[in-house]
VEXTORZA-989198 format. One record per residue: residue in three letters; x, y, z of N, C-alpha, C, CB in turn. Coordinates in nm, 3 decimals, decimal comma, padded with zeros to 5 digits. Atoms other than C-alpha are relative to their C-alpha. Glycine has a CB too. Layout:
<nodes>
ALA_X_Y_Z_X_Y_Z_X_Y_Z_X_Y_Z;
...
</nodes>
This chain:
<nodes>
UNK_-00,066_00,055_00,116_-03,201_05,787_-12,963_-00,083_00,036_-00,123_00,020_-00,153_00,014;
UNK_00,075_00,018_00,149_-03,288_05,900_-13,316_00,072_-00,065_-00,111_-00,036_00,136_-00,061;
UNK_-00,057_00,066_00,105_-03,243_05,724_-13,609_-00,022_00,125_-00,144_-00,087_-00,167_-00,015;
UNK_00,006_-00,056_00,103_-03,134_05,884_-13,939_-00,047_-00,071_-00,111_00,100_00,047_-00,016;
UNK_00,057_00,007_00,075_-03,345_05,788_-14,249_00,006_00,014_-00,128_-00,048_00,032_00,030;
UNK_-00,027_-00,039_00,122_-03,350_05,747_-14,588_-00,122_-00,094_-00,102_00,170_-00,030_-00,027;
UNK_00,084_00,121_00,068_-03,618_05,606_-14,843_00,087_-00,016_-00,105_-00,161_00,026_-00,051;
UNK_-00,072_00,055_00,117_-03,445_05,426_-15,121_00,004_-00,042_-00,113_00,033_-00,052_00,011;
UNK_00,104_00,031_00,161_-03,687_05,364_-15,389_-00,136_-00,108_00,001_00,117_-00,085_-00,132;
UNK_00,138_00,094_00,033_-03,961_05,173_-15,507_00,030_-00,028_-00,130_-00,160_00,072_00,013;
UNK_-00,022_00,129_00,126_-03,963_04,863_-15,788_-00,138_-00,073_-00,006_00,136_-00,135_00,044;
UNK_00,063_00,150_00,042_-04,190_04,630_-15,940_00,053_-00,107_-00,009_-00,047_-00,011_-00,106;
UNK_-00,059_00,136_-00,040_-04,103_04,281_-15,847_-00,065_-00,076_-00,083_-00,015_-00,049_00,147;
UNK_00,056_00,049_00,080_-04,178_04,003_-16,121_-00,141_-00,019_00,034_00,063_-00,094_-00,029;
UNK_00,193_00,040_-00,019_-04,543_03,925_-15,937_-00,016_00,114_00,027_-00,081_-00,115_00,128;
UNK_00,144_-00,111_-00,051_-04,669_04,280_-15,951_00,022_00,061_00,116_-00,151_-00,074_00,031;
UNK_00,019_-00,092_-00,146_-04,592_04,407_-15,610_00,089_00,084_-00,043_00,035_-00,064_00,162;
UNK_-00,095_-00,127_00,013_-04,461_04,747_-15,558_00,030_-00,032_00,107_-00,039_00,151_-00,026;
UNK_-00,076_00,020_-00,124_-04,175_04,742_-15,287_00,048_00,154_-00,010_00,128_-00,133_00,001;
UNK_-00,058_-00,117_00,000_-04,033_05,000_-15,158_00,109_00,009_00,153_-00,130_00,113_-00,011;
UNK_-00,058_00,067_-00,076_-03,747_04,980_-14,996_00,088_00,196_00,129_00,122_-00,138_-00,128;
UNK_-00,006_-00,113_-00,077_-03,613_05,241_-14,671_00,147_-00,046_00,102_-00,164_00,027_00,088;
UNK_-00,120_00,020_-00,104_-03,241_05,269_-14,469_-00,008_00,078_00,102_00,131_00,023_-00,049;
UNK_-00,034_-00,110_-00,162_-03,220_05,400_-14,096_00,142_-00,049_00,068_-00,147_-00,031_00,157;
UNK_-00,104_00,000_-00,125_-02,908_05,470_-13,872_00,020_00,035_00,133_00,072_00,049_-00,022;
UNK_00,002_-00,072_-00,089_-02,818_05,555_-13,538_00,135_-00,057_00,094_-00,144_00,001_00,056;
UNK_-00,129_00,050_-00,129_-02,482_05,501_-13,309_-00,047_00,023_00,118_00,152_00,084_00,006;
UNK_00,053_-00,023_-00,139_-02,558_05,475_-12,912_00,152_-00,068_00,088_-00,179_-00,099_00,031;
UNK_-00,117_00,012_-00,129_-02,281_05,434_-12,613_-00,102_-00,138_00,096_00,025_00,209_00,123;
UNK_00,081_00,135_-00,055_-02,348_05,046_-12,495_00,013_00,064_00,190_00,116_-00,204_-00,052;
UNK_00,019_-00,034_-00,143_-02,255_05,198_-12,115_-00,120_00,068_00,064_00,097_00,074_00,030;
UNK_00,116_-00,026_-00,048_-02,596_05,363_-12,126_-00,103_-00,101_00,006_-00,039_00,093_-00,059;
UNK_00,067_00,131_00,020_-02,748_05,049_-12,151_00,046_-00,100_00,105_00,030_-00,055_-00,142;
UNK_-00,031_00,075_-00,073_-02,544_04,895_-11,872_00,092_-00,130_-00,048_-00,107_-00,020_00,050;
UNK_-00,086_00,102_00,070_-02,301_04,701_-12,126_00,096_00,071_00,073_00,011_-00,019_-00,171;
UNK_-00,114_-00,039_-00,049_-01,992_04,732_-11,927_00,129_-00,071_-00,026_-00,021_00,007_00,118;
UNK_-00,154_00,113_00,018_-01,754_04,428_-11,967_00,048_00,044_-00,118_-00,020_-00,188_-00,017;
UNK_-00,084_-00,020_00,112_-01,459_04,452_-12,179_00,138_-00,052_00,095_-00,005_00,174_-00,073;
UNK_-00,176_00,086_00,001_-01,110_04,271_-12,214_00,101_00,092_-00,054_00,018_-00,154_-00,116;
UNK_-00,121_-00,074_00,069_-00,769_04,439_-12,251_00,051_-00,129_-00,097_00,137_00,064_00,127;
UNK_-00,091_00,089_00,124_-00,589_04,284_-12,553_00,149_-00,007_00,049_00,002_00,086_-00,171;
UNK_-00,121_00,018_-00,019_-00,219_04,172_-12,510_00,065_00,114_-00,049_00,042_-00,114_-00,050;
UNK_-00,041_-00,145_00,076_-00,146_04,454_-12,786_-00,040_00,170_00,028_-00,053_-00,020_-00,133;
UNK_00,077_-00,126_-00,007_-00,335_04,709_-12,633_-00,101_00,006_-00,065_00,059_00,101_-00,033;
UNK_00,129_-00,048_00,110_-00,675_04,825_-12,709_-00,107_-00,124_00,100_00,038_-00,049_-00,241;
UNK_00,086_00,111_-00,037_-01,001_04,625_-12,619_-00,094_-00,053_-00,057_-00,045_00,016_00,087;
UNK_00,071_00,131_00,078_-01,202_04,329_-12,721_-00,136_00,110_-00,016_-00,030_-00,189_00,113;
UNK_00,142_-00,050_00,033_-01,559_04,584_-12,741_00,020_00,117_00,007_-00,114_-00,035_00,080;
UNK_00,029_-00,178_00,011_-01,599_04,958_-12,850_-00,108_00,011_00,094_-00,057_00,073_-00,169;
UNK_00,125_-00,049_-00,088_-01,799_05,200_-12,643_-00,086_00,012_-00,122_00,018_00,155_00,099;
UNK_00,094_-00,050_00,121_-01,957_05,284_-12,986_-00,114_-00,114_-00,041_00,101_00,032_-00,142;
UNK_00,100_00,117_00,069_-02,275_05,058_-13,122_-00,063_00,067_-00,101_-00,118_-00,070_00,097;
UNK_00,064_-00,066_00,090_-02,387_05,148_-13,444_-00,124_-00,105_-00,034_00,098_00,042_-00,120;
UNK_00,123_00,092_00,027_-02,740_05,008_-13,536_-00,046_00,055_-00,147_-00,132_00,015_00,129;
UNK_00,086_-00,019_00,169_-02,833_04,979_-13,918_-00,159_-00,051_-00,049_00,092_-00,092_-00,112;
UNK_00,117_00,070_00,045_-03,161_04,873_-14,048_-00,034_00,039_-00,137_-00,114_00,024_00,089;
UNK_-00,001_00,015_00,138_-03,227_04,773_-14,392_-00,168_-00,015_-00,032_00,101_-00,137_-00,046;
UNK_00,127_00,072_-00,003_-03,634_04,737_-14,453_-00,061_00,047_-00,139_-00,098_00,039_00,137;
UNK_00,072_-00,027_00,102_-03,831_04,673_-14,719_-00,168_-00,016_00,016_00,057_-00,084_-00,100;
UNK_00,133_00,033_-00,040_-04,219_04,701_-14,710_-00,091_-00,023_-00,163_-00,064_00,142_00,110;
UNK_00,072_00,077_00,103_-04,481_04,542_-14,983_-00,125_00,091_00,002_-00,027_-00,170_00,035;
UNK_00,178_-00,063_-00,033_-04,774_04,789_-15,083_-00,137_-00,125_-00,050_-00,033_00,182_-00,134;
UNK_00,146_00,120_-00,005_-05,095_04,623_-15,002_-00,111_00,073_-00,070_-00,070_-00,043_00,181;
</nodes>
């Protein structure tokens, strides 16, 4: 699994710290993981995608 990346900037925050803030992505197939259950819907279709997308939002504080 790789994640795609992005830095997003850096700010001064009213007390002086520099932040700097960074986005990663990555979609993964929950059946490689052994997620298997899932419900048919009345309408068709089902209650859980094979798809899992994982976002992460992080910000870090220079020390």
């Amino acid at each position: 699994m790789a994640l795609r990346g992005s830095f997003r900037g850096e700010n001064t925050d009213p007390w002086g710290n520099v932040r700097a803030g960074f986005s990663a992505s990555t979609t993964i197939n929950r059946h490689d993981y052994g997620l298997s259950w899932n419900k048919a819907l009345e309408t068709g279709g089902f209650v859980v995608g094979d798809d899992v997308t994982i976002r992460l939002e992080i910000q870090g504080i220079r020390q």
